[in-house]
KEDOVEX-767214 format. One line per field, with one value per residue (C-alpha): x, y, z; residue in three letters. Coordinates in steps of 0.2 Angstrom, whole numbers, plus 5000, padded with zeros to 4 digits. Example, Ala and Ser with C-alpha at 12.3 -4.5 7.8 and 13.67 -1.06 7.14 Angstrom:
c1 c(5062_5068)
c2 c(4978_4995)
c3 c(5039_5036)
rest c(ALA_SER)
END
This chain:
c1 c(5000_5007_4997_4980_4973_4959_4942_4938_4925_4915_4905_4895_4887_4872_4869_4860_4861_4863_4868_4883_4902_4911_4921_4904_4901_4918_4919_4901_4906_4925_4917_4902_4915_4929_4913_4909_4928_4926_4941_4944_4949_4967_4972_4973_4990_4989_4974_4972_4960_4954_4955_4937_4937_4927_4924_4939_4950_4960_4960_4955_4969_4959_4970_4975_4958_4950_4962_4962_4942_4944_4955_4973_4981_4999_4993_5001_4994_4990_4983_4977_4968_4962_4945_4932_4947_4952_4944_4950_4970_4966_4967_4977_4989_4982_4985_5003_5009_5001_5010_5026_5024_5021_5004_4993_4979_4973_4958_4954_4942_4933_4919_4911_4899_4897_4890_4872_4869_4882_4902_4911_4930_4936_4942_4958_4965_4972_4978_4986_4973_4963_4946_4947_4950_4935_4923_4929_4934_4924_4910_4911_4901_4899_4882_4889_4900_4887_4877_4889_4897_4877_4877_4891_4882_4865_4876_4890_4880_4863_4859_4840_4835_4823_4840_4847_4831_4831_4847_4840_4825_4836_4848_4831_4824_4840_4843_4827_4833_4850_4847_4862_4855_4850_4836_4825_4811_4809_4807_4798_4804_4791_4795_4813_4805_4795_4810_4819_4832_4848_4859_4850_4847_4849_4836_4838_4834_4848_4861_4870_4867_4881_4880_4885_4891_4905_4912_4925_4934_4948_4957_4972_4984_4979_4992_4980_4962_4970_4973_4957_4948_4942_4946_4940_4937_4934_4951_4955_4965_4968_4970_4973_4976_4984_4985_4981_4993_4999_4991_4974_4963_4947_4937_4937_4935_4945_4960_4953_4966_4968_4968_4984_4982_4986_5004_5002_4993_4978_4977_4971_4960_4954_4957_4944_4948_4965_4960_4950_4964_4976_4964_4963_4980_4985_4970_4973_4954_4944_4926_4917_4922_4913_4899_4894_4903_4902_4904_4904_4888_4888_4876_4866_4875_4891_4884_4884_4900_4907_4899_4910_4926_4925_4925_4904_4900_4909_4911_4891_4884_4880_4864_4860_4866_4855_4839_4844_4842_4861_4866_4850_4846_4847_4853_4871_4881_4870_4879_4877_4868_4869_4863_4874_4878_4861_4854_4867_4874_4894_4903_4919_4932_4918_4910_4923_4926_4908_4910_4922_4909_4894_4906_4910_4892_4888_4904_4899_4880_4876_4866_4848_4836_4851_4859_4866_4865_4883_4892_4912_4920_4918_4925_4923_4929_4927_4937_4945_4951_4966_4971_4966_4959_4953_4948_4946_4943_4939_4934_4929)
c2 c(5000_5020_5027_5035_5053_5059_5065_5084_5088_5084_5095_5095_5109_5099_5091_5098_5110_5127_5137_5145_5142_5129_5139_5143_5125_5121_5136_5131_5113_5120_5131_5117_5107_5119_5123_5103_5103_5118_5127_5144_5143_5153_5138_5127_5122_5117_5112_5102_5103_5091_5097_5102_5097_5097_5081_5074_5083_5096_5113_5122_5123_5119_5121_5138_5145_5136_5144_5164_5160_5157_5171_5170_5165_5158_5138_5123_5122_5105_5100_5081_5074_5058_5060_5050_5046_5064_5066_5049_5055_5074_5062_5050_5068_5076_5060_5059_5078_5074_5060_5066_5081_5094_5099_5096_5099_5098_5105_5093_5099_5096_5105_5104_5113_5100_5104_5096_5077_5062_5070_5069_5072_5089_5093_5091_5075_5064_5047_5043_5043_5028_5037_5047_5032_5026_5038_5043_5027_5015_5026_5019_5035_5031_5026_5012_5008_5004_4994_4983_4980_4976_4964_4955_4952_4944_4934_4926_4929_4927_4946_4953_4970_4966_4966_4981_4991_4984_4994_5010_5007_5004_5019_5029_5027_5030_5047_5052_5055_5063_5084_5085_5071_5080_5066_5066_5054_5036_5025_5009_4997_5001_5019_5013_5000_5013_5027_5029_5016_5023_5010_4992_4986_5001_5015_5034_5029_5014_5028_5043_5062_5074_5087_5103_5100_5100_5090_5094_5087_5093_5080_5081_5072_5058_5070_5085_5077_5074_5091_5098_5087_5073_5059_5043_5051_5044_5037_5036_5020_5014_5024_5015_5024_5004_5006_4988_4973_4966_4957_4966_4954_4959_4975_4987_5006_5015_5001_4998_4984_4967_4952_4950_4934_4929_4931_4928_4920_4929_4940_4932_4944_4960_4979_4983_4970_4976_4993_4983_4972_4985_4994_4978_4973_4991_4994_4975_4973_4961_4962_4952_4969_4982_4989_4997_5002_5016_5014_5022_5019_5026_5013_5000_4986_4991_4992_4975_4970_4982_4969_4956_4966_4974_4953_4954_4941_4929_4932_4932_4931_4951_4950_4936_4948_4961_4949_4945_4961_4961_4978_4987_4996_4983_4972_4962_4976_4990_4999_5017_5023_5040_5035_5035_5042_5036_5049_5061_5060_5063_5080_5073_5080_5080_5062_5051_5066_5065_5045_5049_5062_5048_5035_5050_5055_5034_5032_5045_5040_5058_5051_5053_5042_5035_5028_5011_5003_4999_5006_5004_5000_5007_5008_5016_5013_5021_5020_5035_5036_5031_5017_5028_5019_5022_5014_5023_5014_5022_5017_5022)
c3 c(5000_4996_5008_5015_5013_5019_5010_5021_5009_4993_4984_4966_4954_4950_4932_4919_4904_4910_4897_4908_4907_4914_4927_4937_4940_4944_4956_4964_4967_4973_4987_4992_4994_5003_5014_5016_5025_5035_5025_5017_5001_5004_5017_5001_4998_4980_4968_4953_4939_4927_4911_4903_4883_4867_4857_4869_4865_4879_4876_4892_4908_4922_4937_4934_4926_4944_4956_4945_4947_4967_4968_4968_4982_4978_4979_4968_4950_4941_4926_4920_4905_4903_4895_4908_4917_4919_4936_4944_4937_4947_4961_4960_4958_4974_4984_4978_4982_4999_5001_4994_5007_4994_5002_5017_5008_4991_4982_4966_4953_4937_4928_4911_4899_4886_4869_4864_4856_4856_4858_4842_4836_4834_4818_4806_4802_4814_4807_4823_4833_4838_4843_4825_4816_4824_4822_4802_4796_4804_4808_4825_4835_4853_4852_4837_4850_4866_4852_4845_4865_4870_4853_4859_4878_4872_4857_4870_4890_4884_4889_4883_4880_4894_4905_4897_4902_4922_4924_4917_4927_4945_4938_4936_4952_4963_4952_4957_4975_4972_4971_4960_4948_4930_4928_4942_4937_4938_4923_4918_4907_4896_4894_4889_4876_4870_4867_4851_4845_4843_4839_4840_4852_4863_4865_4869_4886_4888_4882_4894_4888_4888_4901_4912_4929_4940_4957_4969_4982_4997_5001_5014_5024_5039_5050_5046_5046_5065_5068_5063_5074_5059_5069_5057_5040_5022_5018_4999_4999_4984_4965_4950_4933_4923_4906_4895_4894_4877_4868_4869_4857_4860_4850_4864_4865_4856_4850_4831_4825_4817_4832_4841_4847_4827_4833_4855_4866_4872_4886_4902_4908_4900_4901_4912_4925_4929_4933_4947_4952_4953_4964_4977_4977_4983_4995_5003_4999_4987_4980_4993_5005_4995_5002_4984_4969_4957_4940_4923_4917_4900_4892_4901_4893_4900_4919_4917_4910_4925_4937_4932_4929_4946_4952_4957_4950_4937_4918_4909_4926_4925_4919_4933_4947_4942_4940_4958_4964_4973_4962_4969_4984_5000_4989_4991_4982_4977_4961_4955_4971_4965_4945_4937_4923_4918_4928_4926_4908_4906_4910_4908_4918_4934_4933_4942_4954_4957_4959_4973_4981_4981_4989_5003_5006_5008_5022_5029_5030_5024_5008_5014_5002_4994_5009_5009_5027_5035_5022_5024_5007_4991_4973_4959_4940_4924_4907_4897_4879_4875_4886_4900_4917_4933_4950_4967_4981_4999_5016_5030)
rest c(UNK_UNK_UNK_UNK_UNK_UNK_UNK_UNK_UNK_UNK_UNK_UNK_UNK_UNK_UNK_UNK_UNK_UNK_UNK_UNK_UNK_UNK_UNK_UNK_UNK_UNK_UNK_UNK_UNK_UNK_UNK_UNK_UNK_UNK_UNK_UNK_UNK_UNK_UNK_UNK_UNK_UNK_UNK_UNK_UNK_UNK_UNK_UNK_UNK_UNK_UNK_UNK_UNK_UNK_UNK_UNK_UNK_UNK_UNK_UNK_UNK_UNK_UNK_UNK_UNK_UNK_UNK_UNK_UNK_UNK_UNK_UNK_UNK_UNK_UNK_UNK_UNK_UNK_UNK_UNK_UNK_UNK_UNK_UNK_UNK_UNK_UNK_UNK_UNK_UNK_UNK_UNK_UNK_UNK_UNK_UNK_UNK_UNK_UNK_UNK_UNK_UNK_UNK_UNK_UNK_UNK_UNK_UNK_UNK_UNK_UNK_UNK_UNK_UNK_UNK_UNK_UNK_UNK_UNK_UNK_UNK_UNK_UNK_UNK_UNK_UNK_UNK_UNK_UNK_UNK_UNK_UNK_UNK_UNK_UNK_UNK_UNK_UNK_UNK_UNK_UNK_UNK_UNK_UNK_UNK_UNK_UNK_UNK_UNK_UNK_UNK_UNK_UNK_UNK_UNK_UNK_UNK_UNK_UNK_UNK_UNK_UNK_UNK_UNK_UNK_UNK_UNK_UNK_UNK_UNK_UNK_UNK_UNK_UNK_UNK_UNK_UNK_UNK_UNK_UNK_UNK_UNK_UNK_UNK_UNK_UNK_UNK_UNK_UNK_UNK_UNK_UNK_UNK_UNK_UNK_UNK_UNK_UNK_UNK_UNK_UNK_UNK_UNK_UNK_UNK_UNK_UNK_UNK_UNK_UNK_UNK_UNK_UNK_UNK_UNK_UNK_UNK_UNK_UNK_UNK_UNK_UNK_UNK_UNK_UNK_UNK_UNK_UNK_UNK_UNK_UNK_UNK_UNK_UNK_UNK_UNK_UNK_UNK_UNK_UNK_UNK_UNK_UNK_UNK_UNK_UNK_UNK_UNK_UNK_UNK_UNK_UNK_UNK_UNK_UNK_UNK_UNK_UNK_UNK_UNK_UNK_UNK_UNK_UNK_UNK_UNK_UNK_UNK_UNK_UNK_UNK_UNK_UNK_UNK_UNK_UNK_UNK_UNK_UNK_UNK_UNK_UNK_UNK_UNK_UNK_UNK_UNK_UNK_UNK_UNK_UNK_UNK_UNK_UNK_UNK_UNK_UNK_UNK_UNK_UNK_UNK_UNK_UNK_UNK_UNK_UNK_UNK_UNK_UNK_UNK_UNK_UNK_UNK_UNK_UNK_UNK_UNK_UNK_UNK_UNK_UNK_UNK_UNK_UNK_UNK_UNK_UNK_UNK_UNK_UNK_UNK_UNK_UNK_UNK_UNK_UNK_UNK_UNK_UNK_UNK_UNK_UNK_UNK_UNK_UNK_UNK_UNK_UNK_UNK_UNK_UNK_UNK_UNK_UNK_UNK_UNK_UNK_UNK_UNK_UNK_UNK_UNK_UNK_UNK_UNK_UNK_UNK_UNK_UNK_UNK_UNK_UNK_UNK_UNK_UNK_UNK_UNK_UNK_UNK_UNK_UNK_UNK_UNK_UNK_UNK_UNK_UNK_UNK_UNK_UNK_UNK_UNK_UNK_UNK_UNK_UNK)
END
């Protein structure tokens, strides 16, 4: 293990579409959350932004147009992209100046104001990249994406739309008792069967919508948490920020390329499921201690392959764990307590910032309506272009 640090405070813009700049919901969530801790913003020692972007791509320095917005004030300045992983690698920075003894405390934020419809490449021409490759020569938009992965769950697990629209509907319901939630109403199964088909077999309703929001966290030092009287706070334990293992054989998001395993033996387990073992091995913790995950939602399809790359259950058994009702509220491992992105739709450089902030609230037991009983473990995972992942795990 590298280390604890402390969660002081967590604070969100809520989701939506505003109409406003970025920086507002950044700033709104940086001073919810700078208030949540009990801190002035000119005792933070250094913050870090996760970088806002268009069509995801970088192009806005988040750190320092944060800290000018706050005012000033001579703090540390830190900048990370990572697409949807952007939030989760703002932390992982944060946690290691504290421990490196840089800072005692850290104020980590991300905010976006994403543009209307399914994201899309920015333009020019990029050969070498994988993600405009796979929007211009495959055609491969996100949504293509969700419904080919959902294509390849009902042909090798058996999966049914039925299933797909059972996540939307638990997704639904639990958004509808978070404030900061953009989607506020429950959903039936039939209201997603009846929405528009996007990319078959998913409907408008089995797919996220782009956003404005923004999340924020003050994260510190165990020494200083003590010294402010915080004497058993949320403890970030565990970051993980892997990037894939050769040979990577299976079509994935983005990596557009022939089979490897032509040439090598396959992989023995996937992406996605390193980002959790990492997480584990460093935290000394394994699935069965999880009191509820987080995860990144972006279709309802991938909730489910998330259950079995986070260990919940065994590989095609995703589906099954939801019919069982374990991934719902008072269920064995209640997933996406706060909606998910189902209910809050992607600002990209906030959402696994905001993961972090549900997984506060639930340890601390401050998450009203939401609250899942006993709660003491918790992990969160999302995936970012380019190889980019991302696994928090904290406890309490």
């Amino acid at each position: 293990m590298t280390g604890e640090v402390a969660v002081l405070g967590a604070g969100m813009h809520p989701w939506g579409k505003w109409g406003r700049g970025f920086v507002e919901y950044g700033v709104t969530a940086a001073r919810a959350a700078l208030a949540d801790a009990g801190l002035e913003w000119r005792d933070i020692g250094s913050i870090v932004g996760a970088d806002t972007v268009r069509g995801g791509y970088p192009g806005y320095v988040a750190g320092a147009t944060f800290a000018k917005a706050l005012g000033w004030q001579g703090a540390r300045v830190a900048s990370v992209y990572a697409a949807c992983a952007s939030g989760a690698q703002a932390v992982a920075a944060a946690r290691a100046q504290i421990l490196a003894g840089l800072a005692d405390v850290v104020l980590v934020v991300g905010a976006d104001a994403a543009p209307k419809g399914f994201f899309r490449p920015a333009g020019g021409d990029r050969p070498e990249d994988p993600d405009w490759l796979r929007f211009r020569i495959l055609g491969a938009t996100n949504p293509t994406y969700f419904g080919l992965y959902a294509r390849r769950r009902m042909a090798e697990h058996g999966d049914t739309v039925e299933d797909f629209a059972q996540v939307k509907v638990k997704n639904a319901a639990l958004g509808a008792l978070n404030p900061y939630a953009r989607y506020r109403k429950p959903v039936s199964a039939e209201e997603v069967a009846a929405s528009a088909v996007v990319a078959d077999p998913l409907r408008l309703l089995d797919i996220c919508a782009t956003s404005d929001g923004g999340a924020a966290l003050v994260l510190s030092s165990m020494e200083f948490a003590r010294r402010r009287g915080v004497a058993e706070p949320v403890r970030i334990r565990a970051v993980s920020t892997v990037t894939p293992t050769y040979p990577n054989t299976v079509l994935d998001l983005p990596d557009i390329a022939t089979d490897s395993a032509a040439a090598v033996e396959p992989a023995t387990g996937t992406f996605r499921a390193s980002i959790a073992r990492a997480a584990y091995e460093e935290a000394g913790v394994g699935p069965e201690d999880l009191s509820l995950a987080e995860v990144y939602d972006l279709s309802t399809a991938l909730e489910l392959q998330w259950y079995e790359d986070l260990g919940l259950c065994g590989e095609g058994e995703g589906a099954k764990l939801l019919r069982e009702g374990a991934t719902a509220p008072g269920g064995r491992i209640p997933v996406n307590t706060s909606g998910g992105l189902a209910s809050f739709g992607e600002a990209v450089p906030a959402q696994a910032i905001a993961q972090v902030c549900e997984l506060t609230w639930q340890l601390r037991g401050d998450a009203g309506a939401r609250q899942v009983e006993h709660a003491r473990v918790g992990i969160t995972a999302n995936q970012g272009l380019f190889g980019h992942g991302s696994a928090v795990i904290a406890m309490r």
